[in-house]
PDBQT receptor file of N, H, CA, C and O in Angstrom, charges set to zero:
ATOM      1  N   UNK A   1     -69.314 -34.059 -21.613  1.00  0.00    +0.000 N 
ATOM      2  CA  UNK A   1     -69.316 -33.132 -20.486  1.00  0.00    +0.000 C 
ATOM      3  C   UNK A   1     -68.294 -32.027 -20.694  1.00  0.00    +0.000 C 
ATOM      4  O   UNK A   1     -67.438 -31.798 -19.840  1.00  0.00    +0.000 OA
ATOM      5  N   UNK A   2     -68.366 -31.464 -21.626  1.00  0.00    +0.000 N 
ATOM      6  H   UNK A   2     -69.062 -31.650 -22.320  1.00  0.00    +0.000 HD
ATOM      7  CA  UNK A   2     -67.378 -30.561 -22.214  1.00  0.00    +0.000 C 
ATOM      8  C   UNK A   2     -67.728 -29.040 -21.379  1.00  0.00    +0.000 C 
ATOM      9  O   UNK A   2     -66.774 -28.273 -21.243  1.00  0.00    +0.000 OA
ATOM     10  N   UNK A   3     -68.870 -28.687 -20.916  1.00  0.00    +0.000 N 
ATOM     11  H   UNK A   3     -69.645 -29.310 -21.026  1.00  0.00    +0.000 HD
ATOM     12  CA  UNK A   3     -69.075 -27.769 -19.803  1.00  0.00    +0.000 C 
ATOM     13  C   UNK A   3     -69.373 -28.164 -18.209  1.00  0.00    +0.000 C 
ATOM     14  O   UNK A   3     -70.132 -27.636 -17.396  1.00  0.00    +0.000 OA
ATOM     15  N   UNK A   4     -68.388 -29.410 -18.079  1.00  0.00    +0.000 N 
ATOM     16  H   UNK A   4     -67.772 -29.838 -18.740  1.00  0.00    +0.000 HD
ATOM     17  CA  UNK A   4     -67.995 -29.554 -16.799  1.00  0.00    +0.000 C 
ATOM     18  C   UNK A   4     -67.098 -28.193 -16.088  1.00  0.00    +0.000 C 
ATOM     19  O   UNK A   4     -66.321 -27.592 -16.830  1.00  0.00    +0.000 OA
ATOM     20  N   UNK A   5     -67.252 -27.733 -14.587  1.00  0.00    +0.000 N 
ATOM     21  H   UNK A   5     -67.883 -28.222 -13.984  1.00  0.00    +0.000 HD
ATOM     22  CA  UNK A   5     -66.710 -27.363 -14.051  1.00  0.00    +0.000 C 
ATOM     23  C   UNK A   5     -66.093 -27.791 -12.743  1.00  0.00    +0.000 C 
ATOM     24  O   UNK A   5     -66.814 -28.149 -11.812  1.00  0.00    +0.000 OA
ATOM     25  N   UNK A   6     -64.458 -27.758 -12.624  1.00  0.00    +0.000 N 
ATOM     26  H   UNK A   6     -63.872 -27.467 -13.381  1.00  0.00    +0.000 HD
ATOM     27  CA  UNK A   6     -64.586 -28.717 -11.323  1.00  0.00    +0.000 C 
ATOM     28  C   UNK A   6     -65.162 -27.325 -10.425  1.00  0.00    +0.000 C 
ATOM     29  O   UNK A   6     -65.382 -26.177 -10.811  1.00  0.00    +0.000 OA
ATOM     30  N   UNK A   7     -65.308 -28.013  -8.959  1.00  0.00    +0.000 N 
ATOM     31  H   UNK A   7     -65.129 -28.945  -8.646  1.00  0.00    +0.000 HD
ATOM     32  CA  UNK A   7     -65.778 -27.712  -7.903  1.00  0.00    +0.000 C 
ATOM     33  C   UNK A   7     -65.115 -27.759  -6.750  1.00  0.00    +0.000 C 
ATOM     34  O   UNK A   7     -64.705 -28.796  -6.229  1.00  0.00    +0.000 OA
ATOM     35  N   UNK A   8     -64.928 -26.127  -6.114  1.00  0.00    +0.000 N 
ATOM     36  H   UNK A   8     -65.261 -25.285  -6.538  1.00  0.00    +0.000 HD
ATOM     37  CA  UNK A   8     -63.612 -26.232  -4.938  1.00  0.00    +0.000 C 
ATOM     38  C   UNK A   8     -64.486 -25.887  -3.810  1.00  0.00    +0.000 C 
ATOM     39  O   UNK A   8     -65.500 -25.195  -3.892  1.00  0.00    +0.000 OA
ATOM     40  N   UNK A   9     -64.041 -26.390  -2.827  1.00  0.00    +0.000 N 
ATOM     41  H   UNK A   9     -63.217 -26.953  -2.761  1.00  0.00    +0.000 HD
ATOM     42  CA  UNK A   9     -63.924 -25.934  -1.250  1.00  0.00    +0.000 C 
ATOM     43  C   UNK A   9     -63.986 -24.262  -1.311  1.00  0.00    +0.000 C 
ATOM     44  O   UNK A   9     -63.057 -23.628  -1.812  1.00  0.00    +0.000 OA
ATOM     45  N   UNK A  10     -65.055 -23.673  -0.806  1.00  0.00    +0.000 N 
ATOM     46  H   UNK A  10     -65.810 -24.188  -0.398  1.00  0.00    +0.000 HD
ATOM     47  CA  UNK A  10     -64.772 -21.710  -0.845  1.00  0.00    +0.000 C 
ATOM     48  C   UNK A  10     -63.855 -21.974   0.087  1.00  0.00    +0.000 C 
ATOM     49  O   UNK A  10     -62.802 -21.439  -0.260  1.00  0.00    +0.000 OA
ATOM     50  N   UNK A  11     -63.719 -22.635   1.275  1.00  0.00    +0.000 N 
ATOM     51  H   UNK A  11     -64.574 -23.070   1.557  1.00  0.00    +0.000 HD
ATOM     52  CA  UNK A  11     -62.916 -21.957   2.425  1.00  0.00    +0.000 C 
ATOM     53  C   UNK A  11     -61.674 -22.313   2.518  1.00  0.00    +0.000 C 
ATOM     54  O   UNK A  11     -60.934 -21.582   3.178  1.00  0.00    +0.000 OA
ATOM     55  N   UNK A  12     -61.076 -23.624   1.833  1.00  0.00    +0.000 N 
ATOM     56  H   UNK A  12     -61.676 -24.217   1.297  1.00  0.00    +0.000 HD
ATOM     57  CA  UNK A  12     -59.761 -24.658   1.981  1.00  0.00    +0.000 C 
ATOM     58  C   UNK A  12     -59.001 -24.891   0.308  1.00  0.00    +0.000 C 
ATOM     59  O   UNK A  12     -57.878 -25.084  -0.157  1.00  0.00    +0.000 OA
ATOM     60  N   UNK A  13     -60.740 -24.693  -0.295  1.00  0.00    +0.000 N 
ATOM     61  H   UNK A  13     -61.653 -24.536   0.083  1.00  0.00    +0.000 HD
ATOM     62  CA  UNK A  13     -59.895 -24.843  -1.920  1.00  0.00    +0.000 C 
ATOM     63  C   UNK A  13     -60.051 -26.778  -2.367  1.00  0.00    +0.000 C 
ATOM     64  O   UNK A  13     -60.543 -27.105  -3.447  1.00  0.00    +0.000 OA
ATOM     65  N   UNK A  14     -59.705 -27.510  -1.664  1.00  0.00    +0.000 N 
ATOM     66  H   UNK A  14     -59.305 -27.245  -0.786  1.00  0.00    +0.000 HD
ATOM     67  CA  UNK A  14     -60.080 -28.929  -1.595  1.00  0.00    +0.000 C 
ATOM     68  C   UNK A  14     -61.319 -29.198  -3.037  1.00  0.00    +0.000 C 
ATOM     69  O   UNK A  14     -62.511 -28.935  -3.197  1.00  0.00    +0.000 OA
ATOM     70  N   UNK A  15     -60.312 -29.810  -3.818  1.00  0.00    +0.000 N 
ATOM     71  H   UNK A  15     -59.344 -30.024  -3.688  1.00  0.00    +0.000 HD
ATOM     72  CA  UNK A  15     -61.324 -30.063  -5.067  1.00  0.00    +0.000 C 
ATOM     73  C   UNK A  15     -62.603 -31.171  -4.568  1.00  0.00    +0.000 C 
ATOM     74  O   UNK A  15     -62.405 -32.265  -4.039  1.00  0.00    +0.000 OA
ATOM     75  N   UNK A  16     -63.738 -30.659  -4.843  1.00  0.00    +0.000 N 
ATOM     76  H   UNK A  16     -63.898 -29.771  -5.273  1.00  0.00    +0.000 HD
ATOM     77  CA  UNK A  16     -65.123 -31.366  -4.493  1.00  0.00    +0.000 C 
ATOM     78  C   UNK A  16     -65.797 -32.285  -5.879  1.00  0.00    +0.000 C 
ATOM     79  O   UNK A  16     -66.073 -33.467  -5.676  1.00  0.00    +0.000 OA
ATOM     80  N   UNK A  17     -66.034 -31.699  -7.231  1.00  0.00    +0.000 N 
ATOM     81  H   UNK A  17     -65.810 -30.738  -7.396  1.00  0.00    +0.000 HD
ATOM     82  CA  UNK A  17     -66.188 -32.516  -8.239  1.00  0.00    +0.000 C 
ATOM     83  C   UNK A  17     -66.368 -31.715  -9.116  1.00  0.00    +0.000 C 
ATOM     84  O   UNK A  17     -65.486 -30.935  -9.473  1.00  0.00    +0.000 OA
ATOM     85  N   UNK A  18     -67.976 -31.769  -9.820  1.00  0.00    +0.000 N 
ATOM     86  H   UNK A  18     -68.693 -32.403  -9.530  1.00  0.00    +0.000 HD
ATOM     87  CA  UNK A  18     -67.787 -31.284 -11.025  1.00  0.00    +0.000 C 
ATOM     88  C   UNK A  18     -69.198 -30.722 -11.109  1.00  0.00    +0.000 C 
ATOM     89  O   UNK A  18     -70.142 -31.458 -10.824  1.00  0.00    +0.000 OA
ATOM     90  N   UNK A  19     -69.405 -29.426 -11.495  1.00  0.00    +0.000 N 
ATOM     91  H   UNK A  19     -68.638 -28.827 -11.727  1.00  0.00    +0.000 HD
ATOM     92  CA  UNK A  19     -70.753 -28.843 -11.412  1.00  0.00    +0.000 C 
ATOM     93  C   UNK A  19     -71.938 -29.601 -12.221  1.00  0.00    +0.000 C 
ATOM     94  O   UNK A  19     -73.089 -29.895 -11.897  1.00  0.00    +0.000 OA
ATOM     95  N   UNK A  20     -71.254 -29.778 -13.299  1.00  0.00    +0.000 N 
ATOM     96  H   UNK A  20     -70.320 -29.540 -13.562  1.00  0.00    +0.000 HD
ATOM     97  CA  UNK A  20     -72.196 -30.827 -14.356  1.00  0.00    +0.000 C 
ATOM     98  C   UNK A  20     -73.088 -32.082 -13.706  1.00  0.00    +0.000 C 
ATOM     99  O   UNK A  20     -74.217 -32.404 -14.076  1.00  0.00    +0.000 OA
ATOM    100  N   UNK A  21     -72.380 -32.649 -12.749  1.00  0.00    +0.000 N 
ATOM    101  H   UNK A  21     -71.463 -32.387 -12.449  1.00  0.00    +0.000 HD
ATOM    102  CA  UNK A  21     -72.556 -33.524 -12.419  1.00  0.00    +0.000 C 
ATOM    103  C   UNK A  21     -73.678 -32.893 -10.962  1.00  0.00    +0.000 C 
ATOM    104  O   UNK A  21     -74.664 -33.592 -10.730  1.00  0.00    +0.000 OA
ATOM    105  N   UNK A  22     -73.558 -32.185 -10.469  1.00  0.00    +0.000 N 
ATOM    106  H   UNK A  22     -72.757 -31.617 -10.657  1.00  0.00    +0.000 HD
ATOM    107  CA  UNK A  22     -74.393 -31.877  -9.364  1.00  0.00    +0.000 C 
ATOM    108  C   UNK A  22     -75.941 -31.689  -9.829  1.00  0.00    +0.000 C 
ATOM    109  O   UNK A  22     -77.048 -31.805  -9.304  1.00  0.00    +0.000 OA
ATOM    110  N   UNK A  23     -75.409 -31.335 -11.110  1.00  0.00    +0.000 N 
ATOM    111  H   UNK A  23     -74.509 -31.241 -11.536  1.00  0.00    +0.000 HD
ATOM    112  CA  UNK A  23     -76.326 -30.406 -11.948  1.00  0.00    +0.000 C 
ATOM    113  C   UNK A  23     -77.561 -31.148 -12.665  1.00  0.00    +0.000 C 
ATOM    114  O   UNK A  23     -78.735 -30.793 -12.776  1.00  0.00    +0.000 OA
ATOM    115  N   UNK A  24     -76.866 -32.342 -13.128  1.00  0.00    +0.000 N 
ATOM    116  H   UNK A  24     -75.913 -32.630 -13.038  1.00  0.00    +0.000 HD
ATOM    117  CA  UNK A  24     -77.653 -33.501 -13.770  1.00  0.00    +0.000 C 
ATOM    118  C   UNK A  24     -78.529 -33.997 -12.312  1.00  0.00    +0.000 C 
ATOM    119  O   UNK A  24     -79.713 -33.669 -12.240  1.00  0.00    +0.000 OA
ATOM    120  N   UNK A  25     -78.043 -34.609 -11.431  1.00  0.00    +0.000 N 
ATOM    121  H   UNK A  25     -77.081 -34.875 -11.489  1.00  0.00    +0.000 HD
ATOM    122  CA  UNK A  25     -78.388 -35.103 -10.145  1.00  0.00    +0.000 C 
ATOM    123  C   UNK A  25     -79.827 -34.517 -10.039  1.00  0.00    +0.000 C 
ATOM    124  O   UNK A  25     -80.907 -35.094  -9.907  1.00  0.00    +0.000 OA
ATOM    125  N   UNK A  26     -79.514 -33.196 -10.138  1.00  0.00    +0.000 N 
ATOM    126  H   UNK A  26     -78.637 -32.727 -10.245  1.00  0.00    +0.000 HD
ATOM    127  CA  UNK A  26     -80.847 -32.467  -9.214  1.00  0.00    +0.000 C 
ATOM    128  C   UNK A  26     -81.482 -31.944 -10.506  1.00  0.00    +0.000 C 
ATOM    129  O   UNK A  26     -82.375 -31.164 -10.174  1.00  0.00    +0.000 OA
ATOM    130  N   UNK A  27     -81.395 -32.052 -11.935  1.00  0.00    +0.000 N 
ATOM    131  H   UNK A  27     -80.671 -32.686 -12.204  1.00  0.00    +0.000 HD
ATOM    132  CA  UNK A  27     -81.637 -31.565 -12.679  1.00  0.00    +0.000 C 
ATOM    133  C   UNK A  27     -82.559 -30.288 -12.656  1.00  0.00    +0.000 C 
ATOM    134  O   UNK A  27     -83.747 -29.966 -12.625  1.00  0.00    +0.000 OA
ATOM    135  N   UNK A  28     -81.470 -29.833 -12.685  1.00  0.00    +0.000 N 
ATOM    136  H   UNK A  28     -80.505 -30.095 -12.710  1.00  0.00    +0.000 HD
ATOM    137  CA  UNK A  28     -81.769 -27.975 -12.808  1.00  0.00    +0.000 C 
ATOM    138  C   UNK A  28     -82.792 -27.906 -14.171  1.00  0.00    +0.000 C 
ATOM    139  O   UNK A  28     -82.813 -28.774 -15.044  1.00  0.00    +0.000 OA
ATOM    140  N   UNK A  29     -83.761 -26.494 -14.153  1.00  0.00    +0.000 N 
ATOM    141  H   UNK A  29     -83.744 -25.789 -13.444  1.00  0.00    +0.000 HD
ATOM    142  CA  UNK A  29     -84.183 -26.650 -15.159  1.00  0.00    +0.000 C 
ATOM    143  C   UNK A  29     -84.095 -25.207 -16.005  1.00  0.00    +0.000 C 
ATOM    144  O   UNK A  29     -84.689 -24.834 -17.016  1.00  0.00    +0.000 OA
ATOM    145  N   UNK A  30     -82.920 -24.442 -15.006  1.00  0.00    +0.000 N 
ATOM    146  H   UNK A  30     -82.437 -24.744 -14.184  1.00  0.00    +0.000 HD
ATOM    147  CA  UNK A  30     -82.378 -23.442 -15.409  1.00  0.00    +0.000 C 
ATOM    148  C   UNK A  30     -80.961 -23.436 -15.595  1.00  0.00    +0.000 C 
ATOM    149  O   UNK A  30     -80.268 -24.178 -14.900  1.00  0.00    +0.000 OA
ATOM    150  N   UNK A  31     -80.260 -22.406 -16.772  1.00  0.00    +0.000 N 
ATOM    151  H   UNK A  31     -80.824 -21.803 -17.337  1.00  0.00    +0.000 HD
ATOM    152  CA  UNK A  31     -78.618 -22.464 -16.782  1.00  0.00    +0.000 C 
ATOM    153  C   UNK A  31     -77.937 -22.754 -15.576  1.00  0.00    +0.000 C 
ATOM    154  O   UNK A  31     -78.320 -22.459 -14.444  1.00  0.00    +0.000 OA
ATOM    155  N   UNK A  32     -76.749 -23.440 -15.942  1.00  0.00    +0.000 N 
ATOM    156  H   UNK A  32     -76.439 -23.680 -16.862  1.00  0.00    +0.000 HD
ATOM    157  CA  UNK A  32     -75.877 -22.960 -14.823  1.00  0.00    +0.000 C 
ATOM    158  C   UNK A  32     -74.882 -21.890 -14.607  1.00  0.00    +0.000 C 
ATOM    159  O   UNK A  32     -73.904 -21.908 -13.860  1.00  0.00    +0.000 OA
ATOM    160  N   UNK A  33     -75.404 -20.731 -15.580  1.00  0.00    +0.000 N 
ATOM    161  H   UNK A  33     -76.199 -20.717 -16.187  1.00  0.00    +0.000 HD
ATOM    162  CA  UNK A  33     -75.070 -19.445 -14.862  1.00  0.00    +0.000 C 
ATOM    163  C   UNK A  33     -75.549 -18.748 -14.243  1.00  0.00    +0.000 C 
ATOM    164  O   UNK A  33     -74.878 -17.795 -13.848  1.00  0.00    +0.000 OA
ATOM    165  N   UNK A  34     -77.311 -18.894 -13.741  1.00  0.00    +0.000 N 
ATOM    166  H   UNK A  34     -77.856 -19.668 -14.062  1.00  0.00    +0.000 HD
ATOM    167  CA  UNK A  34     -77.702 -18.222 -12.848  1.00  0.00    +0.000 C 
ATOM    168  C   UNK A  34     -78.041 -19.173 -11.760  1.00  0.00    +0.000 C 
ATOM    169  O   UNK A  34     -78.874 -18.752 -10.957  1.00  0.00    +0.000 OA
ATOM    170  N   UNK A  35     -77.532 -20.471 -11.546  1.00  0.00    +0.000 N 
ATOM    171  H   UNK A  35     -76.855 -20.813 -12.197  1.00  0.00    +0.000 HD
ATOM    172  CA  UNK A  35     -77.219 -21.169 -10.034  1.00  0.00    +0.000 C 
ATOM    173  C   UNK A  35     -75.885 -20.412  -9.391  1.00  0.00    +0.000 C 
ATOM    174  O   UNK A  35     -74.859 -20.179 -10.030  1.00  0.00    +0.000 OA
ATOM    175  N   UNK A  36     -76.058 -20.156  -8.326  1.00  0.00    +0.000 N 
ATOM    176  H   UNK A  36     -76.891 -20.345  -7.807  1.00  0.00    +0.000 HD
ATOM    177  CA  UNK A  36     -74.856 -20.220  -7.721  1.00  0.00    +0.000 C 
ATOM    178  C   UNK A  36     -74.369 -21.212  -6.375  1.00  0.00    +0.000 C 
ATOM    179  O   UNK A  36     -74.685 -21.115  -5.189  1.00  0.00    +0.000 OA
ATOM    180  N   UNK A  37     -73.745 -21.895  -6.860  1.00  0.00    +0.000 N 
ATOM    181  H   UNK A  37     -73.488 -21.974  -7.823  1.00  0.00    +0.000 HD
ATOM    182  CA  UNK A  37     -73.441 -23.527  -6.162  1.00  0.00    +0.000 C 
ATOM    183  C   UNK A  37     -72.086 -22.463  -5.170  1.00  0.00    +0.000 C 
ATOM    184  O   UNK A  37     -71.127 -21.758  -5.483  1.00  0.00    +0.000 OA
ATOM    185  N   UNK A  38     -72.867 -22.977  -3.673  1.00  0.00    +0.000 N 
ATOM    186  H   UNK A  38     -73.646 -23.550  -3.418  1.00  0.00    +0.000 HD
ATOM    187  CA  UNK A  38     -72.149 -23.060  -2.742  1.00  0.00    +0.000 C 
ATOM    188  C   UNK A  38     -71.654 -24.561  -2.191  1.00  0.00    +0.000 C 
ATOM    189  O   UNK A  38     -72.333 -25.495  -1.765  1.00  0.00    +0.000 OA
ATOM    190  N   UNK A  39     -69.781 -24.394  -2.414  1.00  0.00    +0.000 N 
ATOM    191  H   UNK A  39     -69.229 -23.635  -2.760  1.00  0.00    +0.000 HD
ATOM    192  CA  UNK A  39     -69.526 -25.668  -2.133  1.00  0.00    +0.000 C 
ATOM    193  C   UNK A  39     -68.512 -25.568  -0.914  1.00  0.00    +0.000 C 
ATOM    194  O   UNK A  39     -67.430 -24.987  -0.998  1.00  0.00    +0.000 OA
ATOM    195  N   UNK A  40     -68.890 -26.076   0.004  1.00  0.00    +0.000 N 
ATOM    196  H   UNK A  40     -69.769 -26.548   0.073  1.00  0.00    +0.000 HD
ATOM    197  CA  UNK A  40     -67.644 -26.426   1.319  1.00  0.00    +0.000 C 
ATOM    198  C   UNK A  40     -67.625 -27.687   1.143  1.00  0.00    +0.000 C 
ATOM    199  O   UNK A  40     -68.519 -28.307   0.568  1.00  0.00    +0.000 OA
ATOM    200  N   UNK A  41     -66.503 -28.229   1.671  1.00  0.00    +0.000 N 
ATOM    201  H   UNK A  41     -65.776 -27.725   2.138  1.00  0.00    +0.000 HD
ATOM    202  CA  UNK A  41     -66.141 -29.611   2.068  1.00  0.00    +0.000 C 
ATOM    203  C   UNK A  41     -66.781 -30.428   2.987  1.00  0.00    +0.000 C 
ATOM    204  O   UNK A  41     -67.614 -29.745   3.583  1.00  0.00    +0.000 OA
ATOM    205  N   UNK A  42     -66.778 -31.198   3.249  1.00  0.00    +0.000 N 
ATOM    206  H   UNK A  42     -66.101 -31.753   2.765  1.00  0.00    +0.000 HD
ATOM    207  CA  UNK A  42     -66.853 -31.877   4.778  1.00  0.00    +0.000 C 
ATOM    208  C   UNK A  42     -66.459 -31.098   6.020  1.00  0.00    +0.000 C 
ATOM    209  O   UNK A  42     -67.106 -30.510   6.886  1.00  0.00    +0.000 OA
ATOM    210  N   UNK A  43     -65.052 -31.321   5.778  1.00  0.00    +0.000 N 
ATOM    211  H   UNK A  43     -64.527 -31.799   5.074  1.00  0.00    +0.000 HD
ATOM    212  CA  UNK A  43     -63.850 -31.184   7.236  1.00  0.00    +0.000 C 
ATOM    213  C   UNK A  43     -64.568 -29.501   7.622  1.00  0.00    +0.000 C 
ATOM    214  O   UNK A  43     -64.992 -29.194   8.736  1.00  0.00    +0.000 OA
ATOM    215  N   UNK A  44     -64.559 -28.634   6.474  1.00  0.00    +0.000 N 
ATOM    216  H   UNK A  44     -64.215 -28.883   5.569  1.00  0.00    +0.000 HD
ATOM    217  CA  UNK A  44     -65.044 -27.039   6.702  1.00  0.00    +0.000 C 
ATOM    218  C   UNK A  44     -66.404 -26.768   7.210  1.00  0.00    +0.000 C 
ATOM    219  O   UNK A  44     -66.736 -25.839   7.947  1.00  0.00    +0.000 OA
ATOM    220  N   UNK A  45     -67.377 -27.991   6.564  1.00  0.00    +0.000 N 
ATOM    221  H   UNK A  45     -67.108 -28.745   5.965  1.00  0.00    +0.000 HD
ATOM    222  CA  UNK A  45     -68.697 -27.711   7.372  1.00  0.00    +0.000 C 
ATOM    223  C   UNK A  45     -68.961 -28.365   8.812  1.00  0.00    +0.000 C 
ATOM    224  O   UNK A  45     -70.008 -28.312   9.457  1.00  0.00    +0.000 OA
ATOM    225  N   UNK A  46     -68.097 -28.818   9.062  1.00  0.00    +0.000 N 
ATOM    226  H   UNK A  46     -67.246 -28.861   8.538  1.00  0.00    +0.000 HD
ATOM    227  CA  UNK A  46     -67.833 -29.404  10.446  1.00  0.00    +0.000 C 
ATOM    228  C   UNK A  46     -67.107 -28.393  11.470  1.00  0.00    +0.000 C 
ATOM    229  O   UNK A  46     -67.193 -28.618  12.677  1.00  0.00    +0.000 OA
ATOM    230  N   UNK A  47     -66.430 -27.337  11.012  1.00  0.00    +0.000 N 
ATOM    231  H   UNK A  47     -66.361 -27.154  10.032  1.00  0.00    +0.000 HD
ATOM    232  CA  UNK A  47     -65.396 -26.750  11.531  1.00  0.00    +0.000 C 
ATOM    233  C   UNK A  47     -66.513 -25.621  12.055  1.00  0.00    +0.000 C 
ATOM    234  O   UNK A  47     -66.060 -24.841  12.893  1.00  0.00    +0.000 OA
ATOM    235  N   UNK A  48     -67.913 -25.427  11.677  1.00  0.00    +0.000 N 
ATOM    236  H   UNK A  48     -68.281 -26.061  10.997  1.00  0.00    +0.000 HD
ATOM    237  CA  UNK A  48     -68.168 -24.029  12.066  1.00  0.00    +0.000 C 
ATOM    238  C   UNK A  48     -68.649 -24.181  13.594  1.00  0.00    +0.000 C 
ATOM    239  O   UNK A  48     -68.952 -23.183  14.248  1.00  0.00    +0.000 OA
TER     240      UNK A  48
């Protein structure tokens, strides 16, 4: 997993995981430079 990226909170920063790993999950069947992974936390998607 050498093109792991971790994965932050946009609004708090709060490390979430690792793009690789989201990535495998849902297996994309395009790069992951033209996904653009929106990641909030918990506590932030609760807050709106």
């Amino acid at each position: 997993m050498s093109d792991a990226k971790p994965v932050r909170c946009q609004k708090c920063g709060k490390p979430l995981g690792y793009v690789t790993v989201l990535a495998k999950g849902l297996r994309f069947q395009q790069p992951l430079q033209n996904v653009k992974v929106v990641a909030i936390c918990m506590e932030c998607s609760q807050k709106k």
